[in-house]
N, C-alpha and C positions, 0 to 999 in steps of 0.2 A: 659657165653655170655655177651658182653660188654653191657652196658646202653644205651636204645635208646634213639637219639638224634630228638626232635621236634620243630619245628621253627616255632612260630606264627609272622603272619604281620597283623597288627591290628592297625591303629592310637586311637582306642577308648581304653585308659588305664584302665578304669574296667571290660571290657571285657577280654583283657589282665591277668589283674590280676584274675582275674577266672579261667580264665582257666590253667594257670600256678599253681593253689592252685591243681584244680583236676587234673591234670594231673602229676604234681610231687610226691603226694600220691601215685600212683601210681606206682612212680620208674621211671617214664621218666629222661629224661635232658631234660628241655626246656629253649630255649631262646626267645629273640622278638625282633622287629625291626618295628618303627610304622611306617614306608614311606616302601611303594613299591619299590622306587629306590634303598632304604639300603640293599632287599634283594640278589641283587646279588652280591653288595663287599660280605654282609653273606657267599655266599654261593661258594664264591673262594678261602675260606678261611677255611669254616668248609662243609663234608657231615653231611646231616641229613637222620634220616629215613622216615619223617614226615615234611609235609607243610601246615599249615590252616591258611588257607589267606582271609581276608576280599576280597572284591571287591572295590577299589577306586571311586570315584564318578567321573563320567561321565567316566567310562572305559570302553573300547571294550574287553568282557570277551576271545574272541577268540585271542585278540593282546598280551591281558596280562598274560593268561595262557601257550599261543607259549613263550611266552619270558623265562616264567620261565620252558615250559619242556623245551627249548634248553639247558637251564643251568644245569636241572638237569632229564634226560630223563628216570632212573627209580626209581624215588622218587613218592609216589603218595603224590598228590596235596588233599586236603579239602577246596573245597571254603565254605566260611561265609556268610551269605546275610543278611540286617536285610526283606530286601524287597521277601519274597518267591513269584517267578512267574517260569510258565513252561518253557518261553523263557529261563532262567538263570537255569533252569535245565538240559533244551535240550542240550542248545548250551555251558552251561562249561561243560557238561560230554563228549561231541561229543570231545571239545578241550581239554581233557588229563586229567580231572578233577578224580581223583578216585571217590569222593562224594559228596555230597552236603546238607549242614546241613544251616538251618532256624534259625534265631535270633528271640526270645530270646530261647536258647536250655539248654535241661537238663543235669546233670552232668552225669545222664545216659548213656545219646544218645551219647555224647563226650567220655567216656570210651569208650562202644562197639567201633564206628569208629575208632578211633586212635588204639586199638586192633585189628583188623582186618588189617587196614593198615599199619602197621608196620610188623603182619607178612607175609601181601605178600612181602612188601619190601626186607626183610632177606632172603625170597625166591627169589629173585630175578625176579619179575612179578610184579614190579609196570607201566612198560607201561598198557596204559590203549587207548582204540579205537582210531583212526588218526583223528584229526579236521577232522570237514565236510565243505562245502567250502561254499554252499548254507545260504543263510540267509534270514532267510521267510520273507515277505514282510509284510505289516499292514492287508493286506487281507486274510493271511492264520489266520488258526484256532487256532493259537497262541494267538492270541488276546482274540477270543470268549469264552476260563478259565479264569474267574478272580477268585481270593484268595489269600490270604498266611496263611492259617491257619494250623497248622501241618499237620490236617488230607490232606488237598491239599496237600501241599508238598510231602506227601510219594505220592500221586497218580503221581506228575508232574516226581519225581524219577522213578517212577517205569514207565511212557511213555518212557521216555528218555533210558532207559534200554532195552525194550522190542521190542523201533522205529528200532535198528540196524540188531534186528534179522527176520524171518523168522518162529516161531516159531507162532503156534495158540495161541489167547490170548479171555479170557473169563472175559467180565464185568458186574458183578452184582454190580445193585442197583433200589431203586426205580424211579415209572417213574416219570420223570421231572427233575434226576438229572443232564443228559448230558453224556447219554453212548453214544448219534453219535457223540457228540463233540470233546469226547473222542479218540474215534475211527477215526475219522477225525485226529485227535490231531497225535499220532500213526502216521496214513499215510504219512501226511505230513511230519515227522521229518525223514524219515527213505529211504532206497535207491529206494522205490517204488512212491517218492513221484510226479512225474512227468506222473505218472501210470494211468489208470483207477480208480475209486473209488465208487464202486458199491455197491447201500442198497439195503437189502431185509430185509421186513417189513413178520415175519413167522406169524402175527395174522391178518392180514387184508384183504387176500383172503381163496374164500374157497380151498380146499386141492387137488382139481382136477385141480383147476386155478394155484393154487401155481406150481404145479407141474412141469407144461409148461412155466410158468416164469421163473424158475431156471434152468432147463434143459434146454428149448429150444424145439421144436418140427420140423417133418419132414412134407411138405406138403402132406394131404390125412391121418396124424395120427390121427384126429376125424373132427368131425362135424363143419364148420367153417376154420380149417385148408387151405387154399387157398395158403398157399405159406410156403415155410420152415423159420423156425425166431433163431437166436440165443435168448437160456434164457441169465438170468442177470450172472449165474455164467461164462460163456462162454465171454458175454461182457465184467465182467472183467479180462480175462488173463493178466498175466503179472501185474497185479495191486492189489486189494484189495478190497476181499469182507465182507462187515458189516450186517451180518445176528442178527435182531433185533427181540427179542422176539423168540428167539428158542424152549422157553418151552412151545408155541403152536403148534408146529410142529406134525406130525402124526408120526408113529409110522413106517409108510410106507418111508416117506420121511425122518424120520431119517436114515433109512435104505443107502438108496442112499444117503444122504449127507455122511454121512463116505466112503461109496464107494469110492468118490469125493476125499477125504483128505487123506485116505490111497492110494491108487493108481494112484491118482493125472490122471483123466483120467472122463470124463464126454459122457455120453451117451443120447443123445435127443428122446426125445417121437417119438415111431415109429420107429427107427432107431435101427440096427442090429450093427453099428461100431459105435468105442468108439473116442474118439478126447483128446489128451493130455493138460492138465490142467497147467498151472501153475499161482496158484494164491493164493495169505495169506489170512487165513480165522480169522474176530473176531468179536466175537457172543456177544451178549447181552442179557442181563435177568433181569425183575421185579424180577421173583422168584425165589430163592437161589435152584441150579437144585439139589444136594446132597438128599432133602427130596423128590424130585419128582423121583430118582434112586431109593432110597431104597422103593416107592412106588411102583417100576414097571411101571411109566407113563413115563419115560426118558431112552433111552438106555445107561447102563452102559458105553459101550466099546466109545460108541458118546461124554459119558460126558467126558470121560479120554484123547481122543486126542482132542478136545476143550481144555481142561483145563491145558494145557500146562503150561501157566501162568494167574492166576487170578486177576484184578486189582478190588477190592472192591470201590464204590462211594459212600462218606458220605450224606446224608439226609439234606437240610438245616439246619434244626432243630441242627443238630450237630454241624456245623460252621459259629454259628450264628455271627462273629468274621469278618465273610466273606460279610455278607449282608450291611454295608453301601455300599461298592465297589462294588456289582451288583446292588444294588438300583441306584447308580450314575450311573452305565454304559447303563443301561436301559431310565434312565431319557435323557442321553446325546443323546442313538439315538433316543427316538422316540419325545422327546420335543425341540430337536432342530428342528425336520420337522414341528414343528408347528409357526405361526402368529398371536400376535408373542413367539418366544417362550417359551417353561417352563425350567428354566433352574435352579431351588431350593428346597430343602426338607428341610420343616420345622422340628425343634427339635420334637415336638410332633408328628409328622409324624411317622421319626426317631423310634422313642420310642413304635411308633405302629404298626411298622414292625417290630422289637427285640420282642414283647410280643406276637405276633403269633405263630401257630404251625405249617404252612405251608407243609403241608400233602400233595399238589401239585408240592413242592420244589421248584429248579431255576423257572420254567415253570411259577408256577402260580404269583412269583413275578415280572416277566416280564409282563403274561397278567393284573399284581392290577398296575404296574406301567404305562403301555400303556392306560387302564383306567382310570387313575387319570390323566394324561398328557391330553387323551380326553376330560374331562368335568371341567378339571381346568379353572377357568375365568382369572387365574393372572399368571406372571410368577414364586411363589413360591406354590408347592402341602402342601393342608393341609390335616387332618385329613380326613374333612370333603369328601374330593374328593374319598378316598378310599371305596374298597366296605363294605358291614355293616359286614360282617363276620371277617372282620381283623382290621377295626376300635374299632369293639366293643369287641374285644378280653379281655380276662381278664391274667395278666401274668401268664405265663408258664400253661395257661387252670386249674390254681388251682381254685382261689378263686372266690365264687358266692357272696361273701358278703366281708364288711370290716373287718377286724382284722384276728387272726392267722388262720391257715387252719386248719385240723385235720389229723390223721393219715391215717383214712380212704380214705381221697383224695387224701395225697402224695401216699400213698400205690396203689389206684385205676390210678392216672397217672400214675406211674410209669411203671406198668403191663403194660399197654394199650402203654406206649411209645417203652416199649422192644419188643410189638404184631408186634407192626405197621413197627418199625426199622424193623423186621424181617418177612415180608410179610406176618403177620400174622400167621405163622409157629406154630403151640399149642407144639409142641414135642420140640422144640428146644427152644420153647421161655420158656415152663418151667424149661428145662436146664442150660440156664442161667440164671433165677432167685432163681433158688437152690428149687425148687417146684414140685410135685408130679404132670403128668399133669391131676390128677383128680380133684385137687385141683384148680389147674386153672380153669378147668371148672365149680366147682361149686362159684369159686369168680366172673366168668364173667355173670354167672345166677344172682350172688346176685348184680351185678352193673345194670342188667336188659340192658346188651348191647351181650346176647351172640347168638341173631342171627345177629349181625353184623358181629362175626366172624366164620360163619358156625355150630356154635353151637345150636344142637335143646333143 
């Protein structure tokens, strides 16, 4: 088999030279070309197998990506970013993009891809989805993810991936991180986005009320009933529904929601005929559903067609990388509505949102920033303004005192940050800590926190 050939566009020459180091180890042939414009003399002159292309600055990814599939329509493309956002996910994979890889990247991540793409390319299936034509505007839920921290970027990949399909999609994570955002996120990007967009909240009524909300009911089906109503699933045909919190669902109502998704056919309280369905179902979960199967509290066969594709949301905590850019974007909307108004975070501030554990995640930095924007007297937030629990934080929750910490407190947060990442899960959080979960329970007796985690 002849040496595949890869063509980086890159003006930034260390960049270049990186990846020409790891990719030649490899057995490539690469070459480069730092202007955009040199790639198409490149590319009238030599095929490649492979194109990892920065994005020029102030380019329109859909104009410059068209440019280069015209020229080379089954090559797949790799765009570069050093700036990770979901727009630039959505909208280069929509425009012919194969992938899309975040600066600064590992030599890792840069094998696998360029491995995979090259051999669809050989197989002759580097087209990849037809631009979309739409371009969301400031007000869609594009805006509402900020990050670029790797763990975002795989989420913003994996939107962009799962917007074009039809396919049930399941998001776990804790609350506060942004699974309607998400889910919003999804809607928008994908052919349904002009559609209904219907939430159902599975923990905030009781299960006889739920019932009739999602279905829908017939006039004279109980007590109150005065007239026949479509439920929320019915309202959104044709569109998309975000069933939030599913792992409070009864056991009844799980029942009929698969009904729903396999047969695609919805049936209203009271009502003997059934009504054809068509609508994308993606669910949402605080608690990872797998331990609530194997508990018998979740239906198997419910959790398997949900789970089509799973998009996991990282924890603040984990991209902490990400928090001055939502700390700004909170301060922008709600201290510009103020006179007059707050439009600064001091270093120490700064410094005092990075040393929280923020166990509330995006949510509760949103309500410490809206609060501090509140009772600020100036237009820069200090310390001072924040609430006492995240002011007085001590870093990473270790130290109670000055100097080194001990084992026993790295040991004790650590346990307690793998509890909490994982919904407090005991089986599975001592699986990944490589620990007997007997043993976890007598370490969380000995921290004198183990009725915090269900432990008598």
């Amino acid at each position: 088999m002849t040496q595949a050939r890869i063509l980086i566009v890159d003006s930034n020459v260390g960049a270049v030279t990186d990846l020409q180091e790891i990719l030649s180890e490899d057995g490539y042939d690469v070459s480069s070309v730092r202007d955009p414009q040199d790639a198409g003399g490149y590319l009238e002159r030599k095929s490649v197998d492979l194109i990892l292309t920065d994005l020029p600055p102030h380019t329109d990814e859909l104009t410059y990506l068209r440019h280069l599939r015209g020229r080379c329509p089954a090559t797949p493309i790799v765009l570069m970013t050093a700036h990770g956002s979901l727009r630039t996910a959505v909208e280069g994979l929509k425009a012919g993009a194969f992938d899309y890889v975040s600066k600064p990247f590992t030599a890792a991540e840069v094998r696998s891809i360029a491995k995979r793409a090259v051999e669809q390319a050989r197989m002759g299936n580097g087209e990849v989805v037809p631009a979309f034509d739409a371009r969301p505007d400031d007000t869609s839920p594009f805006g509402s993810l900020v990050g670029s921290s790797p763990s975002m970027v795989q989420v913003y990949k994996a939107i962009a991936r799962v917007a074009q399909t039809d396919s049930s999609v399941l998001l776990q994570g804790e609350s506060g991180t942004g699974k309607e955002l998400i889910a919003r996120a999804i809607h928008a990007s994908g052919p349904r986005c002009c559609k209904p967009f219907v939430t159902v909240d599975g923990g905030a009524l009781a299960d006889s009320l739920l019932e009739s909300e999602l279905f829908g009911h017939e006039r004279g089906s109980f007590t109150g009933a005065i007239s026949s109503r479509k439920g929320l699933l019915e309202q959104a045909h044709t569109g998309t529904c975000f069933l939030d919190e599913v792992a409070d669902l009864s056991p009844a109502l799980q029942g009929k929601l698969l009904r729903v998704i396999q047969e695609k056919e919805i049936r209203r309280v009271g009502s003997t005929a059934s009504t054809a369905l068509d609508v994308r179902i993606i669910a949402a979960s605080k608690l990872p559903l797998e331990p609530l199967v194997r508990a018998g509290t979740f239906r198997e066969d419910l959790y398997y067609r949900m789970n089509v594709v799973t998009i996991d949301i990282p924890p603040l905590r984990e991209r902490l990388e990400d928090l001055p850019l939502l700390a700004k974007r909170f301060l922008h909307l709600y201290g510009s509505m103020k006179v007059p108004p707050v439009t600064e975070l001091s270093p120490d501030t700064l410094a005092a949102l990075r040393r929280y554990w923020w166990p509330g995640n995006v949510r509760e930095l949103e309500h410490a920033i809206e609060r501090a924007v509140t009772l600020s007297p100036y237009s820069v937030i200090c310390p001072e303004d924040l609430p006492p629990s995240i002011k007085d934080a001590m870093p990473e929750g270790l130290a109670r005192a000055q100097g080194w910490v001990t084992l026993e407190d790295l040991e004790r947060t650590h346990i307690l940050r793998v509890l909490d990442s994982h919904a407090r899960d005991l089986s599975r959080s001592a699986t990944i800590l490589g620990i007997h979960r007997k043993t976890l329970l007598r370490k969380l007796r000995h921290y004198g926190v183990a009725a915090g985690y269900g432990v008598a």
